[in-house]
C-alpha positions as CSV (number, residue, x, y, z in Angstrom):
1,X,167.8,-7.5,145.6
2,X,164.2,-7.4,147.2
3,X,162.1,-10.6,146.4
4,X,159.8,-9.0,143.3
5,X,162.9,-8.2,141.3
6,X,164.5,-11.6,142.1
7,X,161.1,-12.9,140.3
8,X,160.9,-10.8,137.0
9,X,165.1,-11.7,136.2
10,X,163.7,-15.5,137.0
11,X,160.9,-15.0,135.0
12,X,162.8,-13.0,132.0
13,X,165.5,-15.8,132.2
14,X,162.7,-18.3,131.9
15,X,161.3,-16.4,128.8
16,X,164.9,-16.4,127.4
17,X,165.7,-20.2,127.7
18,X,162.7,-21.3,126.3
19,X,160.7,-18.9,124.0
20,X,159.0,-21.8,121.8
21,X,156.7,-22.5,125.3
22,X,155.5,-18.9,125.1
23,X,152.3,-19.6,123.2
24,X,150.8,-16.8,120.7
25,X,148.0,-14.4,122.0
26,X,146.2,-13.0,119.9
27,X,144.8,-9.7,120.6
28,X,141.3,-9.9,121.8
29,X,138.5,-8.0,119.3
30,X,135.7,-6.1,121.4
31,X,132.6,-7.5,121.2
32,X,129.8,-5.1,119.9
33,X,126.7,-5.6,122.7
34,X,123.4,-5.4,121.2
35,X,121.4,-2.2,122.9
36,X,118.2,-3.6,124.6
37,X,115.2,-1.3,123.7
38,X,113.6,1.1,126.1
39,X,110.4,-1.1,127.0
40,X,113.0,-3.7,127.7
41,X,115.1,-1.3,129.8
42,X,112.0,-0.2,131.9
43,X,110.6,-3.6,132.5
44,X,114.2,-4.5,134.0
45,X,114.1,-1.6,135.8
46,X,110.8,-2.1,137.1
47,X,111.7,-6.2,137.5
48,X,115.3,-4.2,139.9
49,X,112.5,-1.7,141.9
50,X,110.4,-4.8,143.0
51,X,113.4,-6.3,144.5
52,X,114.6,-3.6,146.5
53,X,114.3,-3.7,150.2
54,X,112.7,0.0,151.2
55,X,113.2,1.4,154.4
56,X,109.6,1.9,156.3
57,X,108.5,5.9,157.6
58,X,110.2,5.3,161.0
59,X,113.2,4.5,159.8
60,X,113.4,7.5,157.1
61,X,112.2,9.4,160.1
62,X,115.0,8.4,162.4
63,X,117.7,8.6,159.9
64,X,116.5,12.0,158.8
65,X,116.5,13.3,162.6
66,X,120.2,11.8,162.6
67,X,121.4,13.8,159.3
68,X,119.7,16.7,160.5
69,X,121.4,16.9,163.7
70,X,124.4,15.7,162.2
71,X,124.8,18.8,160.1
72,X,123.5,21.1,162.2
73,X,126.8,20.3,164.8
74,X,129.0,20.2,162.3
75,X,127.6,23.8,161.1
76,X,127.7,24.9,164.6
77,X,131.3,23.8,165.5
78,X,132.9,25.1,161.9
79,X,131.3,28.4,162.6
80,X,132.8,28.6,166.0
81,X,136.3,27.4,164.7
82,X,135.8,30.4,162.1
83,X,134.4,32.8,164.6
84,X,137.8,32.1,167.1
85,X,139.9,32.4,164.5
86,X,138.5,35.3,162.7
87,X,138.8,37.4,166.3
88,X,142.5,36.3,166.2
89,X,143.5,37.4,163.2
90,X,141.9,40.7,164.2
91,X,143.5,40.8,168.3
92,X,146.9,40.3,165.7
93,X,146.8,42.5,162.8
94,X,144.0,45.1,163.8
């Protein structure tokens, strides 16, 4: 018996020996949430905007040079994987 059985027979002989502790739950009833209006919507958007912290130009710059270069190695290396295997196949079957 691993440890996490030996619990739930503990905790259904618990259950068994003493059923009047168990109290009653009652099924919880969802709560209807009022919808804000739009003008509120956009002023919390707006309120959520001011707070961000935005990246200055260099920073886009620097992180666009990375994805850019990034991609473009990735493109170049699956294209030579394809290439290789693409001459294979044809050395084998052609």
């Amino acid at each position: 018996m691993n440890r996490e059985f030996k619990r739930e027979v503990d905790r259904q002989r618990r259950r068994e020996e003493a059923p009047e502790r168990r109290p009653e739950v009652e099924p919880l009833q969802p709560t209807r949430r009022q919808r804000t209006g739009t003008r509120q919507f956009l002023k919390e958007v707006r309120g959520e905007l001011k707070r961000v912290a935005w990246p200055s130009r260099k920073e886009i710059a620097s992180y666009s040079v990375v994805v850019i270069v990034s991609v473009s190695l990735i493109t170049a290396f699956i294209f030579a994987i394809d290439f290789a295997f693409g001459q294979l196949i044809l050395r084998i079957f052609g």
